[in-house]
Backbone bond lengths (Angstrom), bond angles and torsions (degrees), N, CA, C in turn:
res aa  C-N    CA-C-N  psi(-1)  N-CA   C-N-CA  omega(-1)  CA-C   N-CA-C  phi
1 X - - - 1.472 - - 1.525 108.93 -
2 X 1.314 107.02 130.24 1.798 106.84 -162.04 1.876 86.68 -71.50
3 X 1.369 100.56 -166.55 1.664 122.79 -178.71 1.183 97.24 -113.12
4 X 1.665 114.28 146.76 1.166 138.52 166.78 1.405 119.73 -37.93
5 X 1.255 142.83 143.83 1.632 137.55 -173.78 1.232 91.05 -93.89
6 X 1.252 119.54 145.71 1.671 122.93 174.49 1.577 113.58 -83.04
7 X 0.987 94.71 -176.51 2.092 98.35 -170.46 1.631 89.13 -90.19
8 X 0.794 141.71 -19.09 1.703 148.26 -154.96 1.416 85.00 -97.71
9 X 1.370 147.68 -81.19 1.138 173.23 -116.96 2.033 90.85 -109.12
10 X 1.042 117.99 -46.12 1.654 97.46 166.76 1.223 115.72 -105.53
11 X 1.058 128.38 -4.90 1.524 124.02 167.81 1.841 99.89 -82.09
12 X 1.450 137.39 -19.18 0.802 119.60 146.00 1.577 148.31 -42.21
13 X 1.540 104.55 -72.15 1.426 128.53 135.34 1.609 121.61 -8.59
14 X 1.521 117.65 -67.35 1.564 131.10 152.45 1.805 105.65 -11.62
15 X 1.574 83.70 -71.22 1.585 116.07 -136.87 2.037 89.13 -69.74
16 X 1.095 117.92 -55.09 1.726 137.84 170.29 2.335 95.42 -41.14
17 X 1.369 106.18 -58.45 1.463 92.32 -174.14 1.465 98.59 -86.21
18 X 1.212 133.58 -22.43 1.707 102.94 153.63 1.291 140.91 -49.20
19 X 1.206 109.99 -48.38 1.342 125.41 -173.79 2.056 100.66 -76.68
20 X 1.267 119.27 -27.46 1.317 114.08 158.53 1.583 126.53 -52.64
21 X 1.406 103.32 -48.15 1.484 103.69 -170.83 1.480 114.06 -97.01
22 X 1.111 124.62 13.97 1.507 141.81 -178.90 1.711 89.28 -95.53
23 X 1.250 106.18 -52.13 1.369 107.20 175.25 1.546 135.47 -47.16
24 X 1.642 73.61 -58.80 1.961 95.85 -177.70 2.290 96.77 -47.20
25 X 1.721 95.70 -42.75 1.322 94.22 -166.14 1.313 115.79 -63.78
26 X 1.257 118.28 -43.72 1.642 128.20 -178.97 1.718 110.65 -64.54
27 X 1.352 129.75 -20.28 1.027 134.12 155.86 1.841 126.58 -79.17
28 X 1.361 101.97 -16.75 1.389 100.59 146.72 0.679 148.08 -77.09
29 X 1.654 111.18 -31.51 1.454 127.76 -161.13 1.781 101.97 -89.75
30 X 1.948 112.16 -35.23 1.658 96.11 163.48 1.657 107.25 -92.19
31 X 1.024 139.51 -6.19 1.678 120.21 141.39 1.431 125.63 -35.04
32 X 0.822 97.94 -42.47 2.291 111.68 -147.66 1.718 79.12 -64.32
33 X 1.259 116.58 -48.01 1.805 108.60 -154.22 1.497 96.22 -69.46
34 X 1.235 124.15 -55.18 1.450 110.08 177.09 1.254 132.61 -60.11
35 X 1.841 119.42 -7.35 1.224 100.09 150.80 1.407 150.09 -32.86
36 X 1.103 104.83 -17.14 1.854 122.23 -162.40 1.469 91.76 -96.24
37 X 1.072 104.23 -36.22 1.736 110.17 -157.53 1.928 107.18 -65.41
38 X 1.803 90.00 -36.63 1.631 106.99 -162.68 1.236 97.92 -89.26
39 X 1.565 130.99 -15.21 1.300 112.87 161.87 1.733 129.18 -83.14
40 X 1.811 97.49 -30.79 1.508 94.84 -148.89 2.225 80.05 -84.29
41 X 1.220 111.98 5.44 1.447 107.01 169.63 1.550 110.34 -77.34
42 X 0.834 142.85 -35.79 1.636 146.08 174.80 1.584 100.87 -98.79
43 X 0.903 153.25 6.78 1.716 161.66 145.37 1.265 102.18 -45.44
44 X 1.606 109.50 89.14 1.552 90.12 128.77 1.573 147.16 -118.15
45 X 1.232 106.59 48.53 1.637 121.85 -170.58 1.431 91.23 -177.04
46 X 1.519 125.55 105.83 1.564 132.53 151.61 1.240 107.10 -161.42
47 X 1.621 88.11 111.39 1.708 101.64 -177.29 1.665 89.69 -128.44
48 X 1.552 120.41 166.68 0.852 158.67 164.75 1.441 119.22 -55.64
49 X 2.161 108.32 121.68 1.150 125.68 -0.99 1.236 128.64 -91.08
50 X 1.293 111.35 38.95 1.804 123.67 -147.97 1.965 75.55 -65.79
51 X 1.443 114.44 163.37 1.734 123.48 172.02 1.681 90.69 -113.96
52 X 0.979 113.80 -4.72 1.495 87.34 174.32 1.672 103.21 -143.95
53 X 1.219 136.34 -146.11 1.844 136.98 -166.95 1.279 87.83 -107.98
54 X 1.372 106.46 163.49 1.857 105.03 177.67 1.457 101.20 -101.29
55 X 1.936 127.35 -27.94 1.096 142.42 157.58 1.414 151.96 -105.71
56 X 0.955 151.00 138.68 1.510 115.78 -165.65 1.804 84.77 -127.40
57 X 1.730 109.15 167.31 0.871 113.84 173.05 1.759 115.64 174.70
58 X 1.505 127.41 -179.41 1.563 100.58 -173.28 1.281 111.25 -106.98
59 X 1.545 123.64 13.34 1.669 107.90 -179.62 1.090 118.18 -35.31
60 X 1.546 142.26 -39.02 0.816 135.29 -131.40 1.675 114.95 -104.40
61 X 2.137 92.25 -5.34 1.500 99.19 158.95 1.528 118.88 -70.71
62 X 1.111 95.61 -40.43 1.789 115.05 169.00 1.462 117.30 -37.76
63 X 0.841 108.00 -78.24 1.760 120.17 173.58 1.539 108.50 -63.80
64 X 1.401 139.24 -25.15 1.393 124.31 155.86 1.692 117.99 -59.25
65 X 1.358 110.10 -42.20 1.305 128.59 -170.39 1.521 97.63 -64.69
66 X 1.251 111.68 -68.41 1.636 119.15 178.31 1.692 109.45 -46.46
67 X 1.205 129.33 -23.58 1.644 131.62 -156.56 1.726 85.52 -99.78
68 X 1.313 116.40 -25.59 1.864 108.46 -168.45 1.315 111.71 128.08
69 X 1.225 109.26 -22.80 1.650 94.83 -151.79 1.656 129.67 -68.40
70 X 1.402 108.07 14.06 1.359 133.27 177.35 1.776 85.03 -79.52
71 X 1.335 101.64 -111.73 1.208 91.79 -174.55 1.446 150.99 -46.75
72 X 1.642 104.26 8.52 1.205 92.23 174.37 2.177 99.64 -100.70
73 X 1.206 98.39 -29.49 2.033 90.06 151.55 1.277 116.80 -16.61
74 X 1.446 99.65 -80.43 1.007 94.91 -169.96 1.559 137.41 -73.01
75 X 1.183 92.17 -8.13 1.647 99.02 157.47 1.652 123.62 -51.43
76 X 1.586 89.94 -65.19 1.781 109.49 171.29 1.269 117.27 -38.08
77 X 1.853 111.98 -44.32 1.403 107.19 178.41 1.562 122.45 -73.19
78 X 1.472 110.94 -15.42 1.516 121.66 -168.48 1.474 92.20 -79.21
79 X 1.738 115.58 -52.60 1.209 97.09 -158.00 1.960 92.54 -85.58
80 X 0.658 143.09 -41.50 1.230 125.43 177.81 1.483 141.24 -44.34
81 X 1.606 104.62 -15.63 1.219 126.54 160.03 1.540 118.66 -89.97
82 X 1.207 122.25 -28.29 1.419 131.93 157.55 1.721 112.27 -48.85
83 X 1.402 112.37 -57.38 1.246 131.73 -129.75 2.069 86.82 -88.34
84 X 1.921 114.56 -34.07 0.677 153.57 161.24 1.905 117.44 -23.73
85 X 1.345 87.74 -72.51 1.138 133.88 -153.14 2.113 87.44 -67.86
86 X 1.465 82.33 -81.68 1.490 97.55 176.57 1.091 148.44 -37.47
87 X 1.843 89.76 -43.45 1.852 102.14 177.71 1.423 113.22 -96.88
88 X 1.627 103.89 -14.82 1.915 102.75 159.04 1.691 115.95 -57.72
89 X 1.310 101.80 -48.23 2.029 114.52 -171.76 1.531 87.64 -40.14
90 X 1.501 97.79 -71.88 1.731 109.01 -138.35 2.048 87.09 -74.76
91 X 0.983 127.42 -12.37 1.685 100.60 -170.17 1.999 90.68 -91.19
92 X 1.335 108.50 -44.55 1.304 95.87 174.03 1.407 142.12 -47.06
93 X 1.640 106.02 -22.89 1.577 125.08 170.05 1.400 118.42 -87.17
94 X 1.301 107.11 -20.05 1.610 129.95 160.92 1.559 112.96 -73.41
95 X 0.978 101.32 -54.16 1.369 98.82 175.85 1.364 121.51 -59.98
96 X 1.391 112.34 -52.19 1.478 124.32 168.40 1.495 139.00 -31.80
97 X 1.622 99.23 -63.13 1.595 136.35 155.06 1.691 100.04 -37.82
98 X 1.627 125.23 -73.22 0.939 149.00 -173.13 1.694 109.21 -49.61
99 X 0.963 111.42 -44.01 1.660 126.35 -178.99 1.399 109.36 -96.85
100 X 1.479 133.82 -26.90 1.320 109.99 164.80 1.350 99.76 -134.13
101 X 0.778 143.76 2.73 1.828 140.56 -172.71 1.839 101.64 -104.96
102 X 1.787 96.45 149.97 1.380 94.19 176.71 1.280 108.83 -86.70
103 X 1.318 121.75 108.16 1.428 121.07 -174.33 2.152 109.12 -103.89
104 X 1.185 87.26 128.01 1.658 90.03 -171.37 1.800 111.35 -59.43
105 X 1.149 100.96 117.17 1.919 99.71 169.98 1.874 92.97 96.10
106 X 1.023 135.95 6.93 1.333 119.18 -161.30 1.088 130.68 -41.45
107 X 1.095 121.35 -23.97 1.914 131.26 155.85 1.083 125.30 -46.38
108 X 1.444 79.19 -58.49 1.866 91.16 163.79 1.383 128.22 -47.86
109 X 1.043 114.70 -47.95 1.459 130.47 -165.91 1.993 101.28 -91.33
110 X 1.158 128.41 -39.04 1.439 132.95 151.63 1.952 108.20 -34.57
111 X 1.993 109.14 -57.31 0.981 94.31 -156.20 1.549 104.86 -73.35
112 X 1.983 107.01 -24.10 1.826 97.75 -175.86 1.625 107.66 -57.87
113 X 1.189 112.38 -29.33 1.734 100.77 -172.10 1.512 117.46 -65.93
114 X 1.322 106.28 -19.53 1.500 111.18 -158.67 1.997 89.05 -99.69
115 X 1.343 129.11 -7.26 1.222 141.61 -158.43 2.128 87.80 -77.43
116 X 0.487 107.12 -95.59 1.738 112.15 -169.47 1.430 88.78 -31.06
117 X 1.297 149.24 25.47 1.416 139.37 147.77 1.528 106.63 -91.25
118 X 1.361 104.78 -51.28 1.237 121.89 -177.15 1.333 117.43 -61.84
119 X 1.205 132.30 -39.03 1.365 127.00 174.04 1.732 141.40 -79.16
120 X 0.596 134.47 160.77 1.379 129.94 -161.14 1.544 97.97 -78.27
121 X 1.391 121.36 119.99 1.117 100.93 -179.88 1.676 125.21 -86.43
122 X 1.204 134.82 14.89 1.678 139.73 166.99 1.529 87.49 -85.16
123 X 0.938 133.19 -71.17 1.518 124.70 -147.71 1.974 97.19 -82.61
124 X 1.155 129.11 9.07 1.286 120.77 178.81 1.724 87.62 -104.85
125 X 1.047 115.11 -47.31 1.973 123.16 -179.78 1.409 107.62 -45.38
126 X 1.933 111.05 -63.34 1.159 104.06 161.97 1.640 152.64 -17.83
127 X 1.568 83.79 -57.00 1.831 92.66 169.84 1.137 138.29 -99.49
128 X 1.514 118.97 -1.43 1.368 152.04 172.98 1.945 90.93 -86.71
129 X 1.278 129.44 -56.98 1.254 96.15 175.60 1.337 125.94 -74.37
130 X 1.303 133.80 -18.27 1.293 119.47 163.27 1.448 125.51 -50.01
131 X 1.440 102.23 -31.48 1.804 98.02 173.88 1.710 114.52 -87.60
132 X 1.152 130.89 -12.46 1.097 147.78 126.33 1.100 138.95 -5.42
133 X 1.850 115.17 -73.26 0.816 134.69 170.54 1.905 113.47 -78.30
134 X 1.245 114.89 -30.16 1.742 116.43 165.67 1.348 113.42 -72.56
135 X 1.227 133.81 -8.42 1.131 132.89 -171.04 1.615 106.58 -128.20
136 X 1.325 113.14 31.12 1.494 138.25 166.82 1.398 109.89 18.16
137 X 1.812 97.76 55.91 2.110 103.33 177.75 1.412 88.53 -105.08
138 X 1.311 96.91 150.49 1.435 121.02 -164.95 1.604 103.27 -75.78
139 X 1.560 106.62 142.23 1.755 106.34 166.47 1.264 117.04 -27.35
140 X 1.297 110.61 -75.73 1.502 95.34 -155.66 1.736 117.58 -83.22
141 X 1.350 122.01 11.29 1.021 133.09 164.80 1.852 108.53 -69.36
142 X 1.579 101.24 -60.81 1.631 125.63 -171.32 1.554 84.87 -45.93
143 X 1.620 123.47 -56.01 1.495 108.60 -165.08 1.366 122.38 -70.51
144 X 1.246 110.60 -36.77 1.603 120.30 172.15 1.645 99.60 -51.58
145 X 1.483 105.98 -68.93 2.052 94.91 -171.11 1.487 107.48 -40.52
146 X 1.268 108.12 -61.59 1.899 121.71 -175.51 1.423 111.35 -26.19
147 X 1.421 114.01 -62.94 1.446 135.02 -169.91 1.576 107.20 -62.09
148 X 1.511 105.76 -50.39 1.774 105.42 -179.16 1.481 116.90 -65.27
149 X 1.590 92.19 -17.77 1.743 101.97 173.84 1.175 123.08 -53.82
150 X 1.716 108.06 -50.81 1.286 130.09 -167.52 1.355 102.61 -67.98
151 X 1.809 118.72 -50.56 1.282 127.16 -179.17 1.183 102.64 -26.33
152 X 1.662 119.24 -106.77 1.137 139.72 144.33 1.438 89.39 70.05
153 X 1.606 107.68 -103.59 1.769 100.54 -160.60 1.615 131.86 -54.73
154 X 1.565 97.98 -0.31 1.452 109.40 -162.00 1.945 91.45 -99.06
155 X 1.345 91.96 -47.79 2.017 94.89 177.58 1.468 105.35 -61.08
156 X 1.293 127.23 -38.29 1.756 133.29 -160.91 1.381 108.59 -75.54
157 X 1.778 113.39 -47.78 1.650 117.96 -178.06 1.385 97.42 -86.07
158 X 1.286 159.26 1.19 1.438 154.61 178.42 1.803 96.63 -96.66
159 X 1.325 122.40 -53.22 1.666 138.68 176.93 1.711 96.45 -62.67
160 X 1.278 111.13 -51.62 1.565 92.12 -173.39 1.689 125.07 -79.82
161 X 1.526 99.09 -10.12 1.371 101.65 158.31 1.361 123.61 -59.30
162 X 1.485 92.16 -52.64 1.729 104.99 -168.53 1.997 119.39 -59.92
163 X 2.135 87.80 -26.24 1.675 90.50 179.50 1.378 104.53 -77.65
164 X 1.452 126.90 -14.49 1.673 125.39 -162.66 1.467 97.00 -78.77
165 X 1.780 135.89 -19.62 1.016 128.08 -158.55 1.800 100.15 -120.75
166 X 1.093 95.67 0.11 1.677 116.25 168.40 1.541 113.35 -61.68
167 X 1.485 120.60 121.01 1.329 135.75 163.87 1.574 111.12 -77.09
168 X 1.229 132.84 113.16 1.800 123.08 162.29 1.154 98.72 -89.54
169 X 1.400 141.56 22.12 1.636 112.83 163.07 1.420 104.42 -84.58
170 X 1.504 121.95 -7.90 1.427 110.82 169.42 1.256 113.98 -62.73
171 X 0.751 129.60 -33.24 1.877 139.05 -163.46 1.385 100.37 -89.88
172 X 1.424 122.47 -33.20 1.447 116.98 166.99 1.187 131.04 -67.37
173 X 1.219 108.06 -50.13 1.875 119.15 158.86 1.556 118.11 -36.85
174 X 1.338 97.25 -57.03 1.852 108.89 -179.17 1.433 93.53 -41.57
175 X 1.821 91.40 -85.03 1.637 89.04 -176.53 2.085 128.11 -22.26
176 X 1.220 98.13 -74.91 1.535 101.43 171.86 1.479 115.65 -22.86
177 X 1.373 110.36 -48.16 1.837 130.64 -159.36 2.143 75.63 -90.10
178 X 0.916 145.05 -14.18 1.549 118.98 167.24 1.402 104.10 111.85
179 X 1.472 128.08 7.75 1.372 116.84 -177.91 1.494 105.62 -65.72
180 X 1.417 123.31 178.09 1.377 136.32 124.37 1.313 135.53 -56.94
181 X 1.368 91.71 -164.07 2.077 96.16 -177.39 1.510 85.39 -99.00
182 X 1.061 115.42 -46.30 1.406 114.22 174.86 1.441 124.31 -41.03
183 X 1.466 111.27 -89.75 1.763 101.10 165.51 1.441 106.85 -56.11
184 X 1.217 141.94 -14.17 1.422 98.35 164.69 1.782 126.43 -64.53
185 X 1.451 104.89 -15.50 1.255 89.34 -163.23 1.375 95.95 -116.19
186 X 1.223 129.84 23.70 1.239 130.07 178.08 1.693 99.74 -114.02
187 X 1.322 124.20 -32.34 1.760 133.64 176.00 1.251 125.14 -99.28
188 X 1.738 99.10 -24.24 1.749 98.32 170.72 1.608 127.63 -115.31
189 X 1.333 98.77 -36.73 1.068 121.15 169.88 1.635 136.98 -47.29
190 X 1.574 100.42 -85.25 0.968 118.27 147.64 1.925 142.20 -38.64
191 X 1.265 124.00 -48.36 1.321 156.10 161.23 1.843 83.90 -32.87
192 X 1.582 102.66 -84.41 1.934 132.16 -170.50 2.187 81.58 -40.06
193 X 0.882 120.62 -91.63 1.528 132.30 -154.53 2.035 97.95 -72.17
194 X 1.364 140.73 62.16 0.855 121.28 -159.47 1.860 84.73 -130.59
195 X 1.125 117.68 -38.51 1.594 119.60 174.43 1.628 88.43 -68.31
196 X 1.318 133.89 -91.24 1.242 132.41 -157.27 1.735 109.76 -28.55
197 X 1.304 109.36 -34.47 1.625 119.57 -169.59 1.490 71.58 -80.49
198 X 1.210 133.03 -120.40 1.780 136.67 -152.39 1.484 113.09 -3.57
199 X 1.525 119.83 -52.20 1.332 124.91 175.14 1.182 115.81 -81.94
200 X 1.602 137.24 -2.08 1.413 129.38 143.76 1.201 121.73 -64.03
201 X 1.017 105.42 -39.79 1.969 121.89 -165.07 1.852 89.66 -81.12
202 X 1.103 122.27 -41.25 2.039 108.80 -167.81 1.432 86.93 -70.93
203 X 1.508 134.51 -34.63 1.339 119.24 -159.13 1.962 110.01 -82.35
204 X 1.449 103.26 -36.19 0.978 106.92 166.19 2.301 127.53 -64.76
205 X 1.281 87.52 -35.89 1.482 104.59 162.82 1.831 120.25 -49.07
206 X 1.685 92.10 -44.68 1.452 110.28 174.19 1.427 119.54 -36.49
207 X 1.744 88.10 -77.25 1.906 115.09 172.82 1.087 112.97 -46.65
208 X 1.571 131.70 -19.00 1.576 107.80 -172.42 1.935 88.72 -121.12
209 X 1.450 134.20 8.00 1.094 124.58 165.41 1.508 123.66 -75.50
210 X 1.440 95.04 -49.08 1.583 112.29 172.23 1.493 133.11 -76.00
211 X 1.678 106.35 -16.56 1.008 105.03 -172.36 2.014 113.51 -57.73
212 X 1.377 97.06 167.62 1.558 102.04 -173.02 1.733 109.27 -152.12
213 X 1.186 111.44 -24.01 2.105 123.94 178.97 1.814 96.04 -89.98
214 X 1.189 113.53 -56.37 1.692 113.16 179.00 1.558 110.26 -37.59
215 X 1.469 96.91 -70.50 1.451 96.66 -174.44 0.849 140.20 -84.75
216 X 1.512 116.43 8.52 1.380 148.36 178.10 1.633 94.44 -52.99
217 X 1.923 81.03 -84.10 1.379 124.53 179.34 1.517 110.30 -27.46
218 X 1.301 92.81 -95.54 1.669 124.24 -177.21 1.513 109.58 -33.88
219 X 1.476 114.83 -54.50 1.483 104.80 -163.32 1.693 111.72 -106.76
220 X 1.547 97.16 29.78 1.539 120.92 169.18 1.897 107.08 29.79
221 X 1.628 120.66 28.38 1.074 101.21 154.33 1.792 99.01 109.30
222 X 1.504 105.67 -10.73 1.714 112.72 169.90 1.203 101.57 -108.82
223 X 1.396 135.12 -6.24 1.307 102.94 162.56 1.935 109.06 -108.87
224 X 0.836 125.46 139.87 1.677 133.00 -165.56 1.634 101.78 -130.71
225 X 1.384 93.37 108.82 1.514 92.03 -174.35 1.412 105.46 -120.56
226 X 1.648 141.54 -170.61 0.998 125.79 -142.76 2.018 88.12 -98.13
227 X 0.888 119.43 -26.88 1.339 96.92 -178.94 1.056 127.06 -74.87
228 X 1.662 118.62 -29.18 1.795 122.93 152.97 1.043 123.83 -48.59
229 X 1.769 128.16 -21.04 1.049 140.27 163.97 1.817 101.91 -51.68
230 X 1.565 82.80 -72.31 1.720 88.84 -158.37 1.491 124.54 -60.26
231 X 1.887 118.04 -7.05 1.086 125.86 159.32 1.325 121.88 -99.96
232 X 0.968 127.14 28.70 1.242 136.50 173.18 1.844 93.04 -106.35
233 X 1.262 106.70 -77.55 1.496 109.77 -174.44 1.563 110.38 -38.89
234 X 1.527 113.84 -30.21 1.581 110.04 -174.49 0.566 113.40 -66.80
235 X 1.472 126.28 -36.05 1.466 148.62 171.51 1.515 138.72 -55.61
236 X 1.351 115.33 -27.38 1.122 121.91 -163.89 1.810 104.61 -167.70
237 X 1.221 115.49 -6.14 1.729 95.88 -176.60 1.497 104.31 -109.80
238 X 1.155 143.45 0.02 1.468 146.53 137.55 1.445 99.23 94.40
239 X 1.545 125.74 19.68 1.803 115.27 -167.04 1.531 77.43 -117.82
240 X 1.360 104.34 124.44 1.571 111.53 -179.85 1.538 98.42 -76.35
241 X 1.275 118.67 -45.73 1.478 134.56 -167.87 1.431 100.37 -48.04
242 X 1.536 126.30 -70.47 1.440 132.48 -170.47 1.810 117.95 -64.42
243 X 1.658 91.47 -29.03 1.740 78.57 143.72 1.093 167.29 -67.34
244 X 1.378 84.27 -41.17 1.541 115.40 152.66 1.002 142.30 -54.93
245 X 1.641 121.94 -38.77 1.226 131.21 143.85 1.831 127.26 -62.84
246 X 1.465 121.96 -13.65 1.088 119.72 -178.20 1.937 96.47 -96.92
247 X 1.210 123.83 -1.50 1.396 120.75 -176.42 1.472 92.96 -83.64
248 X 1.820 96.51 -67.59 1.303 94.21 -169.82 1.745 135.83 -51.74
249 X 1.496 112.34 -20.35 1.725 141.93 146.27 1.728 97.26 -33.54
250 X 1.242 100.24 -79.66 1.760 107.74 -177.48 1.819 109.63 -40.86
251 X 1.231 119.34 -27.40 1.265 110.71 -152.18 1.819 82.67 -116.68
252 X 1.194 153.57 -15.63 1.263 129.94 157.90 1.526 128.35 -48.78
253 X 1.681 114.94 -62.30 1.419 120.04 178.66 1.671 115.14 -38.11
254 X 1.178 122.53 -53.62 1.436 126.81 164.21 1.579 102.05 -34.13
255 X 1.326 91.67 -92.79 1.942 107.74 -165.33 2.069 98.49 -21.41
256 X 1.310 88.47 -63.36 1.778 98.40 -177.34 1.481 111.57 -35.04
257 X 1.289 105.52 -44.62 1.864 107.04 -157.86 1.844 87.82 -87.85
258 X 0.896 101.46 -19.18 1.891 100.61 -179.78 1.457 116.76 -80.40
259 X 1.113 128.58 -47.45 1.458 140.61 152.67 1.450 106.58 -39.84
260 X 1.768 114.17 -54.78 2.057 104.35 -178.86 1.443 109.47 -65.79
261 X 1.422 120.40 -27.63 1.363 114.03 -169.09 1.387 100.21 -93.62
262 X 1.399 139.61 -0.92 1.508 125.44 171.16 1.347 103.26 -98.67
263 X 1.608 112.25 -18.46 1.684 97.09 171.30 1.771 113.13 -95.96
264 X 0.668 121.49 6.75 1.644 138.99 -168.94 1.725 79.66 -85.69
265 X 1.458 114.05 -71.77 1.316 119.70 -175.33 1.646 124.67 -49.66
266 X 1.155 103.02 -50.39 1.345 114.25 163.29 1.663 124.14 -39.88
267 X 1.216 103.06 -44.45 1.646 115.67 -158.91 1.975 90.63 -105.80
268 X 0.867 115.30 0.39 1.791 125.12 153.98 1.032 117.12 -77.64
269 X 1.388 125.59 -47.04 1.748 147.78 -145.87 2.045 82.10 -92.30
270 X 1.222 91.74 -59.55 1.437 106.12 -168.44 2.088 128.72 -65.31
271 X 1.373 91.37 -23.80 1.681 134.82 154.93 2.089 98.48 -59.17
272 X 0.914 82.49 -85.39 1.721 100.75 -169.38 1.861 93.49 -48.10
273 X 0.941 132.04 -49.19 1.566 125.04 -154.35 1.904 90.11 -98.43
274 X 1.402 127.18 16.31 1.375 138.69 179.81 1.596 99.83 29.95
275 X 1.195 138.79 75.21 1.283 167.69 89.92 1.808 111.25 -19.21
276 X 1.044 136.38 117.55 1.039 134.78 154.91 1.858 124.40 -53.68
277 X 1.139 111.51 151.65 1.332 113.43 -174.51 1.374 112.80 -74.44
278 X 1.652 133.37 -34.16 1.302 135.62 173.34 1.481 108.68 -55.34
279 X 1.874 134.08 -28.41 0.667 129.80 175.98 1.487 130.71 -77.68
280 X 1.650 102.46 -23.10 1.429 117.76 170.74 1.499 112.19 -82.52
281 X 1.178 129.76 -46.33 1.506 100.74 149.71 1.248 136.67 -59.44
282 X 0.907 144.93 -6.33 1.386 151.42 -170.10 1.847 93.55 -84.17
């Protein structure tokens, strides 16, 4: 006759299929909206009150392809990996400085980062391209700086969390044991702050994916990125289908980089509590 399960041991159990189906739900609930998206993209015949298309078919790769939206992707992805890239470095060294260095005014310098939240962003675009444009920096440069601008408070308060929960006796030990500045921050450093960096960089990735007033503005019409794409077509090219498919385009790269950074996290969490990796996929 087996032994009784303990209250610890099923209130665990409990606690594991809660946190499953909370899940399952929150993955429905941002699924469910793109249903519409994944049909009326292969649609070609759904009119009203039909619940579903009467045809399906791919014009509507055709007419995305023909409208740009290839290359302007890949724009989005260039600058979003730029934009990425940049405003993770500099908020993490900000953050850093800010969290353990005596930095003069630090309030001050906390409140400029957190400032491009605060401001309106048309009338902050506005006057940033006039100096822009006198100082003859190229579009898609002006949008990249602009955008990492905006980043900024989102990479700096995510980094300065992550430095507030930061140990330096790791970095002291190294040192002692003979490292560099180098391996220290490539074995201790880095390794410790490597989720906080992933979830700076998707958020910063965000701001320069979606944006639509920056590059409007800023890149006066030479730089065409995928969301100028996709409001333009909403606007004026009348193929519901090829819109639809260029939204739903817009809305993968996100989802993707969100899925690597929750399993990145996962397999850290799962690292640290020495769990094997066959078990974390599983």
């Amino acid at each position: 006759m087996s032994a009784p399960q303990s209250t610890l041991t099923r209130s665990h159990g409990a606690g594991r299929v809660v946190r499953r189906v909370v899940a399952v739900a929150l993955m429905v609930w941002f699924a469910l909206p793109l249903l519409p998206l994944v049909l009326w993209s292969f649609a070609e015949s759904w009119t009203f009150p039909d619940p579903l298309p009467a045809a399906f078919g791919g014009r509507s790769v055709e007419a995305a392809i023909a409208f740009g939206a290839l290359p302007a992707l890949g724009r989005s992805l260039v600058l979003g990996l730029v934009v990425a890239v940049a405003a993770t470095v500099i908020g993490a060294l900000a953050a850093r400085a800010l969290t353990f260095g005596a930095v003069p005014g630090a309030r001050l310098v906390s409140v400029l980062l957190l400032a491009p939240v605060a401001l309106p962003p048309f009338a902050a675009v506005l006057g940033v391209n006039v100096v822009l444009l006198r100082a003859h920096v190229p579009p898609i440069v002006g949008v990249a700086m602009v955008l990492t601008v905006m980043a900024l408070p989102y990479t700096a308060f995510v980094m300065r969390t992550a430095y507030g929960a930061y140990d330096r006796s790791y970095e002291e030990e190294a040192r002692l044991l003979g490292a560099g500045r180098l391996q220290v921050l490539r074995r201790v450093q880095l390794p410790l702050i490597a989720p906080a960096l992933a979830r700076a960089a998707f958020l910063a990735f965000l701001v320069a994916w979606s944006d639509y007033i920056v590059t409007l503005i800023v890149g006066g019409g030479e730089v065409v990125t995928l969301p100028l794409v996709v409001a333009s077509a909403a606007a004026g090219l009348g193929n519901d289908a090829a819109v639809a498919l260029m939204s739903l385009s817009a809305v993968a790269p996100p989802v993707i980089l969100l899925a690597a950074v929750l399993a990145l996290g996962r397999r850290r969490r799962a690292g640290a509590r020495g769990i094997p990796e066959k078990e974390v996929v599983a």
